[in-house]
C-alpha positions in Angstrom: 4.2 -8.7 11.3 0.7 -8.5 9.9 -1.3 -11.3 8.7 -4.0 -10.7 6.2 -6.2 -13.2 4.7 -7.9 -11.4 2.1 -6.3 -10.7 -0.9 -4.9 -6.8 -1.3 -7.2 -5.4 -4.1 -4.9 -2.7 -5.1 -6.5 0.4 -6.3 -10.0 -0.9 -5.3 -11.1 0.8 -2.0 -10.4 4.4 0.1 -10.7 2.1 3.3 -7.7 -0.6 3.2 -4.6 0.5 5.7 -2.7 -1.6 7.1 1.1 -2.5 9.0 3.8 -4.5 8.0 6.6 -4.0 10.9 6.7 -0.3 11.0 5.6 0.3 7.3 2.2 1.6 6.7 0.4 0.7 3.3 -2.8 2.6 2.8 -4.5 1.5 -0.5 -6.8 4.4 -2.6 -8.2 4.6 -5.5 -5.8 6.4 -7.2 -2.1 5.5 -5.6 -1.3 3.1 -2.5 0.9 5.1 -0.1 3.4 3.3 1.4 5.2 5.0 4.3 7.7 3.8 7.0 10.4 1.7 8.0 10.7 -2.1 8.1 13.7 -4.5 8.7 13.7 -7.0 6.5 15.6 -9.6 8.2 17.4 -12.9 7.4 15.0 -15.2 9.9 11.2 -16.6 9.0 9.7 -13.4 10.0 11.8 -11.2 7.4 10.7 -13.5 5.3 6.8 -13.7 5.8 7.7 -9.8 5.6 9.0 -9.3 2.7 6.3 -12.1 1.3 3.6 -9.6 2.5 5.2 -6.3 0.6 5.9 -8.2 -2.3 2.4 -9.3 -2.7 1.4 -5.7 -2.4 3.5 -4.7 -5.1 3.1 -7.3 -7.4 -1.0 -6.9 -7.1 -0.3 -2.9 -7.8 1.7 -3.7 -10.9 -0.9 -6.3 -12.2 -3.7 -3.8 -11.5 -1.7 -1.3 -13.5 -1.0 -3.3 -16.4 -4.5 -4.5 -16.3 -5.5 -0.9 -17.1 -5.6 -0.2 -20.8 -6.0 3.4 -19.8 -3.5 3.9 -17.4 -2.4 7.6 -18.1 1.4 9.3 -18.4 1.2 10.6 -14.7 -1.9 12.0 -12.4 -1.9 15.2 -10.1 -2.3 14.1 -6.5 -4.1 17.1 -4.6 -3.2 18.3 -1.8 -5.1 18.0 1.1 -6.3 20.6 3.4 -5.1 21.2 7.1 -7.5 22.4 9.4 -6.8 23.8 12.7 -7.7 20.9 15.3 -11.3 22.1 16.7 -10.5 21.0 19.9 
């Protein structure tokens, strides 16, 4: 379980990553990617859990509605893979 004591600024920063169990949330300026697997179970700790991932989503919704320009659906572009120079 991960603790965080700033507030998630969704769609704000190309830096924010962070875990909730085995779930990965990495916040950019155009998407958050969320990636992973977590148990949400019946016991305090599924619950400051699912607490944490709600937050997340509820701050990318409000961020979203927020936008009066928010368009009809963006391209992601694909990264690049480079051979490892190592």
């Amino acid at each position: 379980m991960t603790k965080t004591t700033k507030p998630f600024m969704a769609f704000q920063n190309e830096t924010d990553s962070f875990q909730i169990g085995d779930i990965t949330v990495e916040n950019r300026l155009d998407r958050i990617s969320i990636y992973g697997s977590l148990d949400i179970t019946k016991d305090k700790r599924g619950l400051a859990d699912a607490l944490v991932l709600k937050r997340i989503i509820d701050a990318s919704i409000e961020e979203m509605k927020r936008d009066k320009n928010l368009p009809d659906k963006i391209d992601i572009l694909q990264t690049n893979t480079v051979p490892n120079p190592f």
